[in-house]
VEXVO-847435 format. One record per residue (C-alpha): residue number from 1; residue in three letters; chain; x, y, z. Coordinates in steps of 0.1 Angstrom, whole numbers, plus 2048, in hexadecimal, padded with zeros to 3 digits. Layout:
BEGIN
+-----+--------+--------+-----+-----+-----+
: num : residu : chaine :   u :   v :   w :
+-----+--------+--------+-----+-----+-----+
: NUM :    ALA :      A :   X :   Y :   Z :
...
+-----+--------+--------+-----+-----+-----+
//
This chain:
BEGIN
+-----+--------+--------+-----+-----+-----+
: num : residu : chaine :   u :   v :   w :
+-----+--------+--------+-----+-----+-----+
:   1 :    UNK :      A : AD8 : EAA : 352 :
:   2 :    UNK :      A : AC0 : E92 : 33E :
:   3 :    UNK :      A : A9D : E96 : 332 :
:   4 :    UNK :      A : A85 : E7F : 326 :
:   5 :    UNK :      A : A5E : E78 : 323 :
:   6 :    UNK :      A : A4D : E5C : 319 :
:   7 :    UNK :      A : A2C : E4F : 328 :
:   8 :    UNK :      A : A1C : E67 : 348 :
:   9 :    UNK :      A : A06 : E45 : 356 :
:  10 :    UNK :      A : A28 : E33 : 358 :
:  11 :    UNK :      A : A3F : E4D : 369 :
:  12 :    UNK :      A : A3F : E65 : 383 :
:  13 :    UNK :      A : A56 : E7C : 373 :
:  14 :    UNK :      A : A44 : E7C : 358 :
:  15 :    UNK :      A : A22 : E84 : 365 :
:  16 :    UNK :      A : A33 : EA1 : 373 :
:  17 :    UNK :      A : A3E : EAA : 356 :
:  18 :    UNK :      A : A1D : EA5 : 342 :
:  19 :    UNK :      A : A0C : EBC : 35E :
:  20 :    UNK :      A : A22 : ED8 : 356 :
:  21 :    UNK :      A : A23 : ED7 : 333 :
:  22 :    UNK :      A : A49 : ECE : 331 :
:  23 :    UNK :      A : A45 : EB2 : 319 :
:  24 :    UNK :      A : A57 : EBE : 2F2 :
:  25 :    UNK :      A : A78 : EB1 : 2F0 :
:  26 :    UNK :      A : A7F : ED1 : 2DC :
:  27 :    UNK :      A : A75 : EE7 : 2FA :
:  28 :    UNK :      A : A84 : ED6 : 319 :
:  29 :    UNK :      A : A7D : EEC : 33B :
:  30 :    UNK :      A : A87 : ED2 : 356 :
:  31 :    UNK :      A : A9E : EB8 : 35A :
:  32 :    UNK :      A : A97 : E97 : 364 :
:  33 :    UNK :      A : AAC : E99 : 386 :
:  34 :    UNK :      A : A97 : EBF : 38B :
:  35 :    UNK :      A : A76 : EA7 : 38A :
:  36 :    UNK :      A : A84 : E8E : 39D :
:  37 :    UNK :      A : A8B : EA9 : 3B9 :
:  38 :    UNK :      A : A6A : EB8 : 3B6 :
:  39 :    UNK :      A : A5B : E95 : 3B9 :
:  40 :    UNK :      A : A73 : E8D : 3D6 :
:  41 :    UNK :      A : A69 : EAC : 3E6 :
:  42 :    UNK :      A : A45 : EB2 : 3E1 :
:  43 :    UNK :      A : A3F : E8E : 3E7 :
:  44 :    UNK :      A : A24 : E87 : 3CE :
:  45 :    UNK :      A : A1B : E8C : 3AA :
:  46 :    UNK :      A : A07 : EA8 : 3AD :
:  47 :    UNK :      A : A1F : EBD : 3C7 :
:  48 :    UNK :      A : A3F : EB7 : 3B0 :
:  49 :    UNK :      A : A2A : EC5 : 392 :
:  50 :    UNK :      A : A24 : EE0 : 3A9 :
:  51 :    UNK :      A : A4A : EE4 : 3B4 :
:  52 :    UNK :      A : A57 : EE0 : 390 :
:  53 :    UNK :      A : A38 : EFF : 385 :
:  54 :    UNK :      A : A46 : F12 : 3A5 :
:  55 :    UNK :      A : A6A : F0E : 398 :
:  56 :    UNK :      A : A61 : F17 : 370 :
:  57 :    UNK :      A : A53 : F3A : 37D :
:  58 :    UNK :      A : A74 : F3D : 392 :
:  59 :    UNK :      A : A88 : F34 : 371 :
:  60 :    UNK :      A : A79 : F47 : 359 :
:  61 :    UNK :      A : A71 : F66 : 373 :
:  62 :    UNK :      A : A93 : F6D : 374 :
:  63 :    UNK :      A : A99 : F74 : 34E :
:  64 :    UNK :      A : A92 : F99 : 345 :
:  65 :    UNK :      A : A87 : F9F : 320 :
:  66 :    UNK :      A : A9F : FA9 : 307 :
:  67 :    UNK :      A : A9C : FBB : 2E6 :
:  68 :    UNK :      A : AB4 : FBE : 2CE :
:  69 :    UNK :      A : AA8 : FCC : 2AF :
:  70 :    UNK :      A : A8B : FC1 : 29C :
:  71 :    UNK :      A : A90 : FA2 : 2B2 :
:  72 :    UNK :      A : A84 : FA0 : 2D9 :
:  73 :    UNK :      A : A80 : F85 : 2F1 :
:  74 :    UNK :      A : A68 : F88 : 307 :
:  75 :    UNK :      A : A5F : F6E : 329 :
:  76 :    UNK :      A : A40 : F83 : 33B :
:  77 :    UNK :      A : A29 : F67 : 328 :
:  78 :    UNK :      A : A38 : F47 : 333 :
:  79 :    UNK :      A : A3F : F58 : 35A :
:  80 :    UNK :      A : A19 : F5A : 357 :
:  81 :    UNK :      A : A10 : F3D : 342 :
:  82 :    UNK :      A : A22 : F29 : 364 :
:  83 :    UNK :      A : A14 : F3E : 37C :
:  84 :    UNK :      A : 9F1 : F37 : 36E :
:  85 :    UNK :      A : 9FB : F10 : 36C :
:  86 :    UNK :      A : A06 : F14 : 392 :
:  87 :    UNK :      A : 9E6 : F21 : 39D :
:  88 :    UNK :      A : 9D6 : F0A : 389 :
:  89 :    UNK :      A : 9E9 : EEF : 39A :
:  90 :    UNK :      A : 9E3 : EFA : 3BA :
:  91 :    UNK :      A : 9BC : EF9 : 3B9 :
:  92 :    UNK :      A : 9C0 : ED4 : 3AF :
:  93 :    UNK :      A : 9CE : ED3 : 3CE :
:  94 :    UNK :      A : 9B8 : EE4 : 3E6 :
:  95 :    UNK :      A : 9AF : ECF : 402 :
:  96 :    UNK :      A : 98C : EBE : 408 :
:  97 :    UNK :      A : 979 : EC4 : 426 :
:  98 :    UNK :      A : 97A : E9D : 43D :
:  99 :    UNK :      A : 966 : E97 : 45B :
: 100 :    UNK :      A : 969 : E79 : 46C :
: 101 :    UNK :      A : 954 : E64 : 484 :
: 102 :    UNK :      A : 938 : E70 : 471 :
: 103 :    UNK :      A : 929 : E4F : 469 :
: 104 :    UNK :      A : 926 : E30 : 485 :
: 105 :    UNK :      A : 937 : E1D : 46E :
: 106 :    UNK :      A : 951 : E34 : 468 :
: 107 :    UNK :      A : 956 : E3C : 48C :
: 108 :    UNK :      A : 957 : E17 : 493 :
: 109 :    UNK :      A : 96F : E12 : 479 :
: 110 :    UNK :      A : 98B : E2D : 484 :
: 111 :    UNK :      A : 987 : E1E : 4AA :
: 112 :    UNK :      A : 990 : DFC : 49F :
: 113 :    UNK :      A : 9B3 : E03 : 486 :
: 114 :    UNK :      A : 9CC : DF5 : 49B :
: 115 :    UNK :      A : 9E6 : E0E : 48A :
: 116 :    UNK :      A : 9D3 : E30 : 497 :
: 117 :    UNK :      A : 9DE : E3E : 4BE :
: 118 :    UNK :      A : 9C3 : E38 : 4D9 :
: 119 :    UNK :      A : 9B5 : E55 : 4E9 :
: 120 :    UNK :      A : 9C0 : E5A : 50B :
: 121 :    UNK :      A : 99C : E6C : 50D :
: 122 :    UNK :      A : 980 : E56 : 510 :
: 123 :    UNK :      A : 95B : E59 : 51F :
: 124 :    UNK :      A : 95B : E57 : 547 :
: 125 :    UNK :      A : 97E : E60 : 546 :
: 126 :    UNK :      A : 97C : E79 : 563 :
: 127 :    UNK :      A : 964 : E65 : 578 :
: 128 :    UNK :      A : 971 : E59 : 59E :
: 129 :    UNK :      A : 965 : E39 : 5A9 :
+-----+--------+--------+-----+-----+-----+
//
């Protein structure tokens, strides 16, 4: 497994990886190929960040805090440092109300791409001659 980082407006991977906080060589949490499936799966920038937050709040929700000692170990902050990120993430994401045909222009415009279906409905489509 490989990780690196170098510029977030040049790479996918890493813009992911700046979005999640996963950029300190000396604190690795994903591999490149883990991004690369998060990208490959979520399909955009913004969905693999949210991917790679979903699977660093699986990772580190499975480790149970430890104390031996004067020394302990404990995760509960980064589960909910990424569970924060996550929601965070999401309400970037939240969709925005469309309507279309709202304008002429716009209505004209959908009715003449070439690439979009044509209705089978149209006006005077039940009248018998």
């Amino acid at each position: 497994m490989t990780w690196t980082y170098t510029d977030p407006s040049s790479s996918d991977r890493d813009a992911v990886r700046f979005s999640i906080g996963d950029t300190d060589f000396d604190d690795q949490q994903l591999s490149n190929e883990e991004l690369d499936f998060c990208l490959s799966e979520g399909g955009s920038v913004k969905s693999g960040a949210l991917l790679a937050c979903e699977a660093l709040v699986a990772k580190y929700s499975r480790l149970v805090s430890q104390s031996t000692g004067a020394i302990s170990v404990s995760y509960e902050q980064r589960v909910a440092h990424y569970q924060q990120l996550l929601s965070t993430l999401k309400g970037k994401m939240a969709a925005v109300p469309w309507a279309g045909g709202t304008s002429i222009a716009d209505k004209t415009a959908r009715q003449d791409d070439e690439d979009r279906p044509k209705s089978v409905f149209a006006a005077g489509g039940m009248d018998h001659p």
